[in-house]
C-alpha positions as CSV (number, residue, x, y, z in Angstrom):
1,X,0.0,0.0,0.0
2,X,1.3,3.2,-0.8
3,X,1.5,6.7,0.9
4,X,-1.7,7.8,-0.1
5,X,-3.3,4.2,0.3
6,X,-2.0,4.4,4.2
7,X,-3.5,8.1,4.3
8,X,-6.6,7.2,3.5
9,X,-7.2,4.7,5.7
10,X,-5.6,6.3,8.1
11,X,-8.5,9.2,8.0
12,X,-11.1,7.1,7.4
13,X,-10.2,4.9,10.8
14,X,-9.7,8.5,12.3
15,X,-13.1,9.6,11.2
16,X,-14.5,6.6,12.5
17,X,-12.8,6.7,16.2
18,X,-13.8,10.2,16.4
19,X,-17.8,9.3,15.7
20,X,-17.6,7.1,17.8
21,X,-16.1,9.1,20.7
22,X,-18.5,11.7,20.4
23,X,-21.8,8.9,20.7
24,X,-19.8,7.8,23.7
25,X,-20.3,11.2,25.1
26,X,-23.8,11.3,24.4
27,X,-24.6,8.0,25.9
28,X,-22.2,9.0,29.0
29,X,-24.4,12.2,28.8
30,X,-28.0,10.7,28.3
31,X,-27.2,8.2,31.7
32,X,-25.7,11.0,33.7
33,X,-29.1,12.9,32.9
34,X,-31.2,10.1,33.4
35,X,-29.3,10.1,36.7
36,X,-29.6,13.8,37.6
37,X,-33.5,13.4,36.8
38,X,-33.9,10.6,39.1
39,X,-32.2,12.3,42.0
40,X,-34.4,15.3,41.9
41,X,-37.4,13.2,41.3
42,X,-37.4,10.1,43.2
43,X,-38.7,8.2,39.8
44,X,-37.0,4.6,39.3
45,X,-38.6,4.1,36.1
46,X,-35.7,3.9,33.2
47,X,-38.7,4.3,30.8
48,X,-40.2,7.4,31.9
49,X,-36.7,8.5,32.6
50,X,-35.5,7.7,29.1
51,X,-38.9,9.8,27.8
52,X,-38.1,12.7,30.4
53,X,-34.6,12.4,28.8
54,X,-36.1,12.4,25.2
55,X,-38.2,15.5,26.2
56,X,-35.1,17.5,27.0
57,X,-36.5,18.2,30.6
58,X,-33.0,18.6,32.0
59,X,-33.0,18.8,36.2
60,X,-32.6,22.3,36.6
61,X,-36.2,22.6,35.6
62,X,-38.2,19.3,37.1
63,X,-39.3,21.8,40.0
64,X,-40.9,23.9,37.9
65,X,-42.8,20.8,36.4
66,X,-44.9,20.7,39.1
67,X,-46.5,24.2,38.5
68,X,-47.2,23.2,34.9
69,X,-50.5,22.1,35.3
70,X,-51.6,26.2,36.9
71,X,-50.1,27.3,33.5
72,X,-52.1,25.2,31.4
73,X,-55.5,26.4,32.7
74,X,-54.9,29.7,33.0
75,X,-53.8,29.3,29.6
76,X,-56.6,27.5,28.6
77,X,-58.4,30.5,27.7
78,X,-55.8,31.8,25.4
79,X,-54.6,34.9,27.7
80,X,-53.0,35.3,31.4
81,X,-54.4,38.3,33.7
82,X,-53.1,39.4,36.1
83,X,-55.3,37.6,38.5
84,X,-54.2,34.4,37.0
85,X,-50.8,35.5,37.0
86,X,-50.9,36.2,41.1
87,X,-52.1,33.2,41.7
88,X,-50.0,30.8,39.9
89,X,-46.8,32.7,41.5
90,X,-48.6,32.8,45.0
91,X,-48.9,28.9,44.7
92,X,-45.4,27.7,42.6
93,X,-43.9,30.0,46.0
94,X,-46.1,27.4,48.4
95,X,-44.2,25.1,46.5
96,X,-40.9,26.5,47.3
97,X,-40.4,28.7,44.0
98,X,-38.8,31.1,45.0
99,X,-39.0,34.7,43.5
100,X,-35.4,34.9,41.5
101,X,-34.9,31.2,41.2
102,X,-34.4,29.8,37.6
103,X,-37.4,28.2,38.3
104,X,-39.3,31.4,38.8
105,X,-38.3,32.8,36.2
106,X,-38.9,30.0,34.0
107,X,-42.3,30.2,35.3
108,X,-42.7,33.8,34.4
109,X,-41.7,33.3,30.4
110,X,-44.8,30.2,30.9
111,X,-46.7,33.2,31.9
112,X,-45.4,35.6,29.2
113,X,-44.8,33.2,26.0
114,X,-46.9,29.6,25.9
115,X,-45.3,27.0,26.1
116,X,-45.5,24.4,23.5
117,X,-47.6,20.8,23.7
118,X,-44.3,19.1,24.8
119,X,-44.1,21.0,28.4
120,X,-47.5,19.1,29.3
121,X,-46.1,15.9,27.9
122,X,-43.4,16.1,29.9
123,X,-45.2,16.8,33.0
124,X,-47.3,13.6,31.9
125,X,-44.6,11.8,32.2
126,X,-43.2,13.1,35.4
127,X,-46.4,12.4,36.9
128,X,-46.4,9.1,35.9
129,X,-42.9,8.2,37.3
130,X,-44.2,9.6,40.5
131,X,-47.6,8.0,40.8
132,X,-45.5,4.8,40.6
133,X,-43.4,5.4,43.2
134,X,-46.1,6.2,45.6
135,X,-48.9,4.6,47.5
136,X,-52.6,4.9,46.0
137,X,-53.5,7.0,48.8
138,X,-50.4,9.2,48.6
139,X,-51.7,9.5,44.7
140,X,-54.8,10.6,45.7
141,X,-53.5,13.4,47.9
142,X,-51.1,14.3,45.5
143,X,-54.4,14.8,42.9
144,X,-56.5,16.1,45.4
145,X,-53.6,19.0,46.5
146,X,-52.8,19.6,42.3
147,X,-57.0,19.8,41.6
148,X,-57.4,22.5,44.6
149,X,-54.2,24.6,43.1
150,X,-55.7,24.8,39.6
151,X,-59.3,24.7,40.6
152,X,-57.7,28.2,42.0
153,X,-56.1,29.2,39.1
154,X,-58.8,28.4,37.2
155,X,-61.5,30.4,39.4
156,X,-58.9,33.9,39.5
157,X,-60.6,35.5,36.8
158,X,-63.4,35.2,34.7
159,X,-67.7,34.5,35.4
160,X,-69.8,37.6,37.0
161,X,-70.6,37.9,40.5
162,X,-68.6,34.3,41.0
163,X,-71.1,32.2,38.7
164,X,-69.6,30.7,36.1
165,X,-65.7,31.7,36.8
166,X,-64.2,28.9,35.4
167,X,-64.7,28.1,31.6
168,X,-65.4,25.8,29.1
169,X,-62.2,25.7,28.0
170,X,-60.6,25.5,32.2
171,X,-62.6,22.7,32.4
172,X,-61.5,20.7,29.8
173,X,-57.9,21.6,30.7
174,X,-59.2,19.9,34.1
175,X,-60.2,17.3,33.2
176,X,-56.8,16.3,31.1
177,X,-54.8,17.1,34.4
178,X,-57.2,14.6,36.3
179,X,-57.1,12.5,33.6
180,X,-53.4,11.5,33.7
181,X,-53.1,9.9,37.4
182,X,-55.6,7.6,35.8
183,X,-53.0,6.6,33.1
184,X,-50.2,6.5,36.2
């Protein structure tokens, strides 16, 4: 084999150790974040993990997971007012969201810009990794404590004289929330 030969091969081996160094690093990466996400979570479950993972939810913002269902009613209606807006932040700091966390202001930009279908999915799935580490009673709480938050959310504006102050649209957002500890 020639000079050129040997070069050739040479860079096509090269090209070929260097792929697959770099899909060693994302698999290194993809476990260390499946890791991360299970240490803020408490969820076991490599699949929901794996989805969390696939999602991009990246640890940093699991907290603020759990105020996604108050921003999907009170955007259910297609606008946030101020009303709605007090009471989401008023119950994500009940949670421990506190005002100048990266959680907070993630919550804000919810508030500001809505987010995509993909934020719900992922709190699906975060939902159902948690139901499944509890007991059926601590999942009943756990819906119980989320229904009273967004019923709240969903009652801050809206109806006259307090008849009728959560929509059409609130309610069907409700029912999807309720909805997935049934699927958990």
């Amino acid at each position: 084999m020639d000079a050129l030969g040997r070069s050739l091969v040479n860079s096509f081996f090269l090209e070929e150790d260097r792929q697959l160094v770099e899909r060693k690093k994302e698999l290194i990466q993809l476990e260390e974040n499946k890791e991360d996400l299970a240490a803020v979570s408490g969820i076991r479950s490599e699949e929901i993990l794996q989805r969390l993972v696939q999602l991009k939810v990246r640890p940093e913002i699991l907290a603020a997971l759990a105020v996604v269902p108050l921003v999907e009613v009170v955007w259910a209606d297609g606008t946030v007012d101020d009303e709605e807006r007090k009471v989401v932040f008023a119950r994500a700091a009940e949670q421990g969201i506190a005002a100048g966390s990266v959680e907070h202001d993630l919550l804000g930009r919810w508030l500001t810009l809505r987010p995509g279908p993909t934020l719900f999915e992922a709190w699906q799935q975060y939902v159902r990794g948690l139901c499944q580490q509890m007991t059926p009673a601590e999942r009943q709480s756990l819906k119980a404590e989320l229904l009273v938050n967004v019923n709240a959310a969903a009652e801050a504006s809206g109806g006259f004289l307090g008849i009728g102050r959560t929509s059409t649209e609130e309610r069907i957002v409700l029912t999807k929330l309720e909805a997935s500890f049934a699927d958990a």
